[in-house]
C-alpha positions in Angstrom: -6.7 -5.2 -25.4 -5.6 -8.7 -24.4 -3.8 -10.0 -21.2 -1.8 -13.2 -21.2 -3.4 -14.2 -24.9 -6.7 -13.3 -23.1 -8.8 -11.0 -25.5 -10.6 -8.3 -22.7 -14.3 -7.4 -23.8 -15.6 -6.5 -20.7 -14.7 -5.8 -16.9 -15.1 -9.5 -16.2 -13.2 -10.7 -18.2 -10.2 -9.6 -15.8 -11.5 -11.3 -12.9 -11.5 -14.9 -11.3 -14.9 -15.6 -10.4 -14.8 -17.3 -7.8 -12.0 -16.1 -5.8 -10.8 -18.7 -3.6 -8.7 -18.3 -0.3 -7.0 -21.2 0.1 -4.3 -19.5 2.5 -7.0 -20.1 5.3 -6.6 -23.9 5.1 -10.6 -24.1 5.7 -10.4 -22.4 8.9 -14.1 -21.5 9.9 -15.6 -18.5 12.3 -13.1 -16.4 11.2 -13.4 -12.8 12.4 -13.6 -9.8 9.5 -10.6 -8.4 10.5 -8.4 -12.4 10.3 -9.4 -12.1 6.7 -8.0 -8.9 6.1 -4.7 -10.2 7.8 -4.7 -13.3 5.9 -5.2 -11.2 2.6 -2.4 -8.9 3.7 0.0 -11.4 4.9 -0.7 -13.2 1.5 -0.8 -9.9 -0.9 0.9 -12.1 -3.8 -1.2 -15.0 -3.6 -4.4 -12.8 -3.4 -3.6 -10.8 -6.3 -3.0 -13.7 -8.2 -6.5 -14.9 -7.2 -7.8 -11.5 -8.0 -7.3 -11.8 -12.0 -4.8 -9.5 -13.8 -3.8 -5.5 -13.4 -4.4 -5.5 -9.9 -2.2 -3.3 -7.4 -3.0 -2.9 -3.7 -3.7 0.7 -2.6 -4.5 0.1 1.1 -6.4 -1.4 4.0 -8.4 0.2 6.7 -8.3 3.3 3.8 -9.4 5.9 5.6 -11.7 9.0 4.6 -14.1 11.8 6.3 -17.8 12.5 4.8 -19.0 15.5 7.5 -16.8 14.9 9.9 -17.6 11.3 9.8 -14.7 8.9 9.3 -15.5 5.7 7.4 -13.0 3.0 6.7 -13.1 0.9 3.3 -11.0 -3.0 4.4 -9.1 -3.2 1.0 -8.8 -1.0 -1.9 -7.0 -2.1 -4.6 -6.5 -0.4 -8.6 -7.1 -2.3 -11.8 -5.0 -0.8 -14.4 -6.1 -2.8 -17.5 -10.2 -1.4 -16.4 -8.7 2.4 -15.3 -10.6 1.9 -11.6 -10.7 1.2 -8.4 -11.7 -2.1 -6.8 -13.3 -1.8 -3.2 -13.5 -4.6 -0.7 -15.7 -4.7 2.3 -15.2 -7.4 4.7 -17.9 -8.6 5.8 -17.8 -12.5 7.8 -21.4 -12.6 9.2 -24.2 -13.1 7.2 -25.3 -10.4 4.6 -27.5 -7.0 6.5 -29.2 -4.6 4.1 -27.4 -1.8 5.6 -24.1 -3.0 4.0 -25.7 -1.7 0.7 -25.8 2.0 2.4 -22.2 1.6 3.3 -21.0 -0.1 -0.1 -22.6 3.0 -2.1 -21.2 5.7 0.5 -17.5 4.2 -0.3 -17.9 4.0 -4.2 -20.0 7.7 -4.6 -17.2 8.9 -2.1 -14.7 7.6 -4.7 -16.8 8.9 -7.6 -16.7 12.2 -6.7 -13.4 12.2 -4.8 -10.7 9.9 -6.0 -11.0 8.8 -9.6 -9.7 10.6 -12.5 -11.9 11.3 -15.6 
């Protein structure tokens, strides 16, 4: 398979590494949930920045485990890889526990959400 003359081999080769915000303008301290605006307000741009295939599912997507709701920031679908592509927002420096709550959104969506 191939996008744009682009011969895909593997999952990365649909992505931008790095992805680059430039809609922020180099604001700093910016609070999790300005990015997620920014990124909403600027869907086009970000999907651009993303790589190719990429369509926005939802933000603040919303889900119960137990009783418990959780809350993924941005979920988006690739359709050239067939998956899902979760964001978690995260503007302070990286915590262990984020790896807890990364792998309860993708097992959720695992068992839950993606079609064999």
């Amino acid at each position: 398979m191939s996008v744009v003359g682009k011969e895909i081999v593997e999952p990365r080769d649909v992505l931008i590494d790095p992805v680059v915000l430039n809609f922020f303008k180099a604001k700093t301290n910016l609070k999790e949930k300005d990015i997620e605006t920014g990124i909403i307000t600027h869907m086009k741009e970000f999907l651009l920045e993303l790589g190719s295939g990429f369509k926005f599912i939802d933000n603040q997507y919303q889900f119960n485990i137990a009783s418990k709701k959780y809350f993924v920031d941005l979920v988006f679908y690739n359709e050239i890889l067939k998956c899902y592509v979760l964001i978690e927002l995260k503007s302070q420096p990286f915590q262990k526990d984020v790896i807890g709550q990364i792998n309860t959104y993708l097992n959720y969506f695992k068992s839950n959400i993606n079609k064999p």
